[in-house]
C-alpha positions as CSV (number, residue, x, y, z in Angstrom):
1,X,42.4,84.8,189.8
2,X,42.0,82.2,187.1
3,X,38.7,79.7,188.1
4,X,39.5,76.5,188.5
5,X,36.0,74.8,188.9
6,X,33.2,73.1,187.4
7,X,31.0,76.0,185.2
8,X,27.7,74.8,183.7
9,X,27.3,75.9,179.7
10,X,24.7,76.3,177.3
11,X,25.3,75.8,173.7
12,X,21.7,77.2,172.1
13,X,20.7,76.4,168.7
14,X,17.9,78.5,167.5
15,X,16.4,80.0,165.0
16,X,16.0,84.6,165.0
17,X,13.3,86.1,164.5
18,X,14.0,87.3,160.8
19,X,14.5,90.8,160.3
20,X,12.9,91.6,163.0
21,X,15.5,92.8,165.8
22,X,12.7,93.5,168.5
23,X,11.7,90.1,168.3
24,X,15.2,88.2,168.0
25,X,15.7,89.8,170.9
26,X,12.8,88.8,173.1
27,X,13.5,85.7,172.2
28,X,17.1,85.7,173.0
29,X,16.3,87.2,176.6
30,X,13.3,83.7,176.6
31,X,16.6,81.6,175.8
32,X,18.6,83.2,178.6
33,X,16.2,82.5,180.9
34,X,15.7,79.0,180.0
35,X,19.4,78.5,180.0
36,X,19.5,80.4,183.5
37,X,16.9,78.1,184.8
38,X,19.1,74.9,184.1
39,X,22.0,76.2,185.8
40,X,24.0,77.5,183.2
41,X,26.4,80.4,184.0
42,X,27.1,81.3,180.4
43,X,25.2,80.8,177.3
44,X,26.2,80.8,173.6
45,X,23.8,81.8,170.9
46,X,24.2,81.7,167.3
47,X,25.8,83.6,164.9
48,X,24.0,87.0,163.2
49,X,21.2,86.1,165.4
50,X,19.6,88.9,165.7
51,X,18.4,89.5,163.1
52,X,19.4,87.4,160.0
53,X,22.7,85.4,159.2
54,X,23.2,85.8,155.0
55,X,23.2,82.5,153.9
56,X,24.8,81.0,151.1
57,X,21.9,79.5,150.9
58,X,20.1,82.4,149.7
59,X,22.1,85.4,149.5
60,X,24.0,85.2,146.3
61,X,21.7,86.6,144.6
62,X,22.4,89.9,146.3
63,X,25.5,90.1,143.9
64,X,24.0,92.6,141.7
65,X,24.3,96.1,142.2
66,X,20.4,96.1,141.9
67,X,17.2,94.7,143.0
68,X,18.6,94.1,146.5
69,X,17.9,97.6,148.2
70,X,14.9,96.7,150.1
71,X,16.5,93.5,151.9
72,X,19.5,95.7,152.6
73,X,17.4,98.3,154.0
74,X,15.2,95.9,156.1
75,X,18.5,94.6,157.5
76,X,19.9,97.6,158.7
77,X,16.7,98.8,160.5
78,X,16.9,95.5,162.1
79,X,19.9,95.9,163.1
80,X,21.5,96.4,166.6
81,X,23.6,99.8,167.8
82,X,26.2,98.4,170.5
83,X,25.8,99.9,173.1
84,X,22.1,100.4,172.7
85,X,18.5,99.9,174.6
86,X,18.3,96.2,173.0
87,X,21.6,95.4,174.4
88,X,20.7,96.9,177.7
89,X,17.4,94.4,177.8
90,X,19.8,91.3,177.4
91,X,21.6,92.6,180.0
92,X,19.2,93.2,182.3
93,X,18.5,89.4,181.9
94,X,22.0,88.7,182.8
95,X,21.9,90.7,185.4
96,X,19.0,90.0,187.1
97,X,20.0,85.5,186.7
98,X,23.6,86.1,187.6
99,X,24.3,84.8,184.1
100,X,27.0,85.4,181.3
101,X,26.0,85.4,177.4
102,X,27.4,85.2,174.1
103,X,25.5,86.6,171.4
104,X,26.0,87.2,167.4
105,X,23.9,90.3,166.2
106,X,24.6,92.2,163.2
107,X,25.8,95.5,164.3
108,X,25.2,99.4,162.7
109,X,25.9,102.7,163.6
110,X,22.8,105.0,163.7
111,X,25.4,108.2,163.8
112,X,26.8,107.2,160.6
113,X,24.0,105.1,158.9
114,X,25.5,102.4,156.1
115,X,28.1,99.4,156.5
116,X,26.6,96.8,158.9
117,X,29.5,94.4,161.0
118,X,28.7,90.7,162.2
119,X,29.9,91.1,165.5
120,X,29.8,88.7,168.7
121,X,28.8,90.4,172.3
122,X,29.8,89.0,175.6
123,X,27.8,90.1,177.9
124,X,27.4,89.6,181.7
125,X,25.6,90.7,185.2
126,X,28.2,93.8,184.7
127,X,27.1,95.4,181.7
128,X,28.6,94.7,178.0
129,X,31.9,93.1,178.8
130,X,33.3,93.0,175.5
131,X,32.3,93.6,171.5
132,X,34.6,91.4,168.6
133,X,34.0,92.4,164.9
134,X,34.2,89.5,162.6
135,X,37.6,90.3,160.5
136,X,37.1,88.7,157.8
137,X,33.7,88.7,156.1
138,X,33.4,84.8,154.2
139,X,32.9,84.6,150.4
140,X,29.0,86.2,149.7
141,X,28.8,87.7,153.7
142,X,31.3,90.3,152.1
143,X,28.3,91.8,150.4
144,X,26.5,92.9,153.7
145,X,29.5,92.6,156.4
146,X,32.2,95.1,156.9
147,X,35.9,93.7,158.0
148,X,36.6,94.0,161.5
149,X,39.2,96.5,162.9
150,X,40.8,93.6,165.0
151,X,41.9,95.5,168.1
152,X,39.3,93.8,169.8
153,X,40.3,90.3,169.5
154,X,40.7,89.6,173.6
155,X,40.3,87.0,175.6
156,X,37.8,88.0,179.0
157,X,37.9,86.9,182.6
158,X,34.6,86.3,184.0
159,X,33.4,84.7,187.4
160,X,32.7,81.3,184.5
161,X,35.7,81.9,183.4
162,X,38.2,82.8,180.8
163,X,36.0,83.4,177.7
164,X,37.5,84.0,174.2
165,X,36.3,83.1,170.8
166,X,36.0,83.6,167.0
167,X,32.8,84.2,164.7
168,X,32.5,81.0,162.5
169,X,35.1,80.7,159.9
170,X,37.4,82.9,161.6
171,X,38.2,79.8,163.7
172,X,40.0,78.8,160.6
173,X,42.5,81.4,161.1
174,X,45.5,80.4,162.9
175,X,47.2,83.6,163.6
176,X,43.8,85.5,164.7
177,X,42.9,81.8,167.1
178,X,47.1,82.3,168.1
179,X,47.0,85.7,169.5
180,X,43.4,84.5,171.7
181,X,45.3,81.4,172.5
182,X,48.1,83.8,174.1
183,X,45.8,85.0,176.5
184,X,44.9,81.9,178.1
185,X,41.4,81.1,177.1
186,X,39.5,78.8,179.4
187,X,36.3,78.8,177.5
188,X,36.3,79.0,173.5
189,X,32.9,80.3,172.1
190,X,32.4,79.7,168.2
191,X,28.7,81.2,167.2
192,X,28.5,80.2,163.3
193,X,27.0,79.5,160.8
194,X,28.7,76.4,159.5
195,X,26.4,73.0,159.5
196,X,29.1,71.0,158.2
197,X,30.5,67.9,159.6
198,X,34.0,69.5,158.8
199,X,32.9,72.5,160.9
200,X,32.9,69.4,164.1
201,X,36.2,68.3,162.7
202,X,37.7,72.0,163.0
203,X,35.8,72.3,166.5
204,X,37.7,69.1,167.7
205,X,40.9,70.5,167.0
206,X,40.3,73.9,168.4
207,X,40.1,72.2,171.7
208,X,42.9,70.2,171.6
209,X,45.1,73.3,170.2
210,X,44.0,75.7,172.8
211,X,43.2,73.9,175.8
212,X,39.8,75.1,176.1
213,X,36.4,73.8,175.7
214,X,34.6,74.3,173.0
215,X,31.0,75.8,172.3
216,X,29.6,75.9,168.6
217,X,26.7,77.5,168.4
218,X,25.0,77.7,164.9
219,X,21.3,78.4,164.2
220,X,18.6,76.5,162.7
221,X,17.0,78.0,159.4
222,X,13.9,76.7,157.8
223,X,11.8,78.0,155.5
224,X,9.0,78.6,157.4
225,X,11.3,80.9,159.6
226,X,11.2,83.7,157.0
227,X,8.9,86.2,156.7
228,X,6.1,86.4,153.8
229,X,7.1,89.3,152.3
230,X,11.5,88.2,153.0
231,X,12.1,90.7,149.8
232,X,14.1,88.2,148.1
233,X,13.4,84.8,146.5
234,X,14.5,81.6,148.1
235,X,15.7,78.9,146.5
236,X,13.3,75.6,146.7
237,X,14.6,73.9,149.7
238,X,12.9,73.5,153.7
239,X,16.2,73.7,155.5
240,X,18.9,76.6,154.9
241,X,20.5,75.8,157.8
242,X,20.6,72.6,160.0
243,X,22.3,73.6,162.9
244,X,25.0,71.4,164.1
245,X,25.4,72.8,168.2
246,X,28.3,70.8,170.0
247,X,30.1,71.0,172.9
248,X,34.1,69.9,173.0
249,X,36.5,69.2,176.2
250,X,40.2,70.0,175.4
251,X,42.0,66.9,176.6
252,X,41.3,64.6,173.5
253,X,38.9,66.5,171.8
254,X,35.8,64.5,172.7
255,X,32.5,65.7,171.5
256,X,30.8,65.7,174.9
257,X,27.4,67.1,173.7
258,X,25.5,67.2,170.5
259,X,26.0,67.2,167.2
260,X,22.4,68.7,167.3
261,X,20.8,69.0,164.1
262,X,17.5,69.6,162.0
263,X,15.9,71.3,165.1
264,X,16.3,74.2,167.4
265,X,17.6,73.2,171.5
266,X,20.1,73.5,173.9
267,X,23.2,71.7,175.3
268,X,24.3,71.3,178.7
269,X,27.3,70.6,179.9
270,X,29.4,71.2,183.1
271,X,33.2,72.1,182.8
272,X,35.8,71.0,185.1
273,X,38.0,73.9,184.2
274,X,40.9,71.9,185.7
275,X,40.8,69.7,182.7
276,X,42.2,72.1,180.2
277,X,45.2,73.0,182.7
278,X,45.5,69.2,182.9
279,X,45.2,68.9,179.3
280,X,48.2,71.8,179.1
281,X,50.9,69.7,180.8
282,X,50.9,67.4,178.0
283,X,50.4,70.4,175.4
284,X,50.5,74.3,175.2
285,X,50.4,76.0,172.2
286,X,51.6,79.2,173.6
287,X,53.9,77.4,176.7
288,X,56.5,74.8,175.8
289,X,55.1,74.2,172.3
290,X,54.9,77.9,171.4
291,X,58.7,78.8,170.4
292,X,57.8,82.2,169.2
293,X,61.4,83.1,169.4
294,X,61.8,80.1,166.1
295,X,58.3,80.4,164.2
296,X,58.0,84.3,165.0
297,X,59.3,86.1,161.8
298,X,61.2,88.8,163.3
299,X,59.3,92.1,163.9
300,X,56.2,90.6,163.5
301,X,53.9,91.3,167.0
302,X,51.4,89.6,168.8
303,X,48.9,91.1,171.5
304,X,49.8,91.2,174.7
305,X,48.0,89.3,177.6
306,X,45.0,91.2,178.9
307,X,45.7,93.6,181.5
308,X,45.6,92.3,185.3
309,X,41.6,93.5,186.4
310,X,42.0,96.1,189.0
311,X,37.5,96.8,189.1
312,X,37.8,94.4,191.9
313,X,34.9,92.2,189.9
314,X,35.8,89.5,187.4
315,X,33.4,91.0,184.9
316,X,35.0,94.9,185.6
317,X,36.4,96.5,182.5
318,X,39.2,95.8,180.6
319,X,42.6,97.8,180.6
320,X,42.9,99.3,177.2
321,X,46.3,97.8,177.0
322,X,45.3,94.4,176.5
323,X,45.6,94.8,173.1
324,X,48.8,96.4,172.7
325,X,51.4,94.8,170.9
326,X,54.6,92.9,171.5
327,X,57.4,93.0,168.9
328,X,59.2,89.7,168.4
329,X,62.6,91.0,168.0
């Protein structure tokens, strides 16, 4: 059954442990906790957070094919296999405060050692409920992320909720944010990277298009975060990333929490879930505004609705054909 209640969220802006995966995620499973201990039923961390997001600010000068090998290397070791033992210890956090989580890690794959992915986890008291690959590597993150498969873009029911989402400038894709929307997201979860004030701008709109609330969850970056012996110079600045958490209701696109910037901390903020089916009479982007059978060029397809849960638990596995397609004839 779709929930139709008031689910406390945590939006948490922070700053990883860099290169260092162990640590990102001890201090992820701190964050959880803390986020458990206000109420929260599901928390959003950052993007890439464990254990380092690629900046712009920094990472250009990765371009060449050498002198980068060592920061590449570092990054991969620190790294996280999904499923693996570091997963498992964030959700035995989950598990043991009833709570859901959203976290970005970079992801390898120790049976096949080279291309890393920027993938977003949603985790819960169940176990790993669902992995999403970024599809679309942005400008300089090409250099270090792989492009996602995208058979894994799926909106989840939990007991908070219907939880889907993209990874930071994914958002700005509208056929990748359509086929989530056609799953009837309750909850839209946006870990990035993105500190700028269009990124709210973009985060507004979400919320109105899907009907959802919003959580934008970007880290906060300072110099002093990075390691002395970070294997590649920074450019002269204290702040590579300012943050810029904030939470969004979908009826008019209010900002109901944050901006939060120049410092790490987390956002609180209950949903009445009954506001974005409220918000739906007036607007729904896959309902009586969709018109697929007009704006649909024929044969293209769209993924199917997830699969009716038959575990019995709102966080039991998903049927594989939720992401099936549907031909628009």
């Amino acid at each position: 059954m779709t929930v139709l209640r008031t689910v406390r969220v945590a939006a948490i802006q922070a700053t990883p442990e860099i290169l260092d995966a162990e640590g990102s995620v001890a201090k992820a499973a701190r964050l959880l906790d803390v986020a458990a201990d206000a109420g929260a039923e599901l928390a959003v961390l950052p993007e890439c957070f464990v254990s380092l997001y690629p900046s712009n600010a920094w990472a250009r000068a990765a371009a060449s094919f050498g002198g980068s090998d060592e920061l590449w290397e570092r990054m991969w070791l620190s790294s996280l296999d999904v499923p693996g033992p570091l997963v498992d210890e964030l959700v035995a956090v989950c598990r043991a405060r009833g709570l859901h989580a959203v976290v970005g890690v970079n992801e390898r794959e120790s049976e096949r050692p080279g291309t890393l992915y920027n993938a977003m986890l949603l985790l819960g008291p169940g176990g790993l409920l669902h992995k999403h690959r970024k599809l679309m590597p942005t400008q300089h993150e090409r250099l270090f992320h792989g492009i996602g498969a995208g058979d894994d873009l799926r909106v989840v029911e939990t007991a908070a909720g219907r939880v889907g989402g993209l990874i930071c400038w994914e958002n700005r894709m509208p056929l990748a944010r359509y086929a989530l929307y056609r799953q009837g997201p309750q909850i839209w979860v946006a870990p990035t990277a993105d500190d700028s004030d269009g990124w709210i701008a973009h985060a507004r709109a979400i919320a109105i298009e899907s009907g959802a609330f919003v959580v934008a969850a970007p880290q906060f970056i300072p110099r002093a975060a990075f390691p002395a012996d970070f294997p590649l110079d920074l450019p002269d600045r204290e702040v590579y990333g300012r943050g810029g958490a904030a939470i969004v209701e979908p009826t008019w696109g209010n900002v109901v929490a944050g901006p939060l910037y120049g410092e790490e901390g987390m956002l609180l903020h209950d949903f009445d879930l009954r506001d974005g089916l409220h918000a739906k009479r007036w607007f729904d982007a896959v309902g009586h505004y969709g018109r697929e059978d007009v704006l649909a060029p024929p044969g293209a397809t769209v993924p199917n609705p997830p699969a009716k849960n038959t575990s019995g638990s709102a966080d039991g596995a998903q049927d594989a054909s939720a992401t099936r397609p549907t031909t628009i004839q």
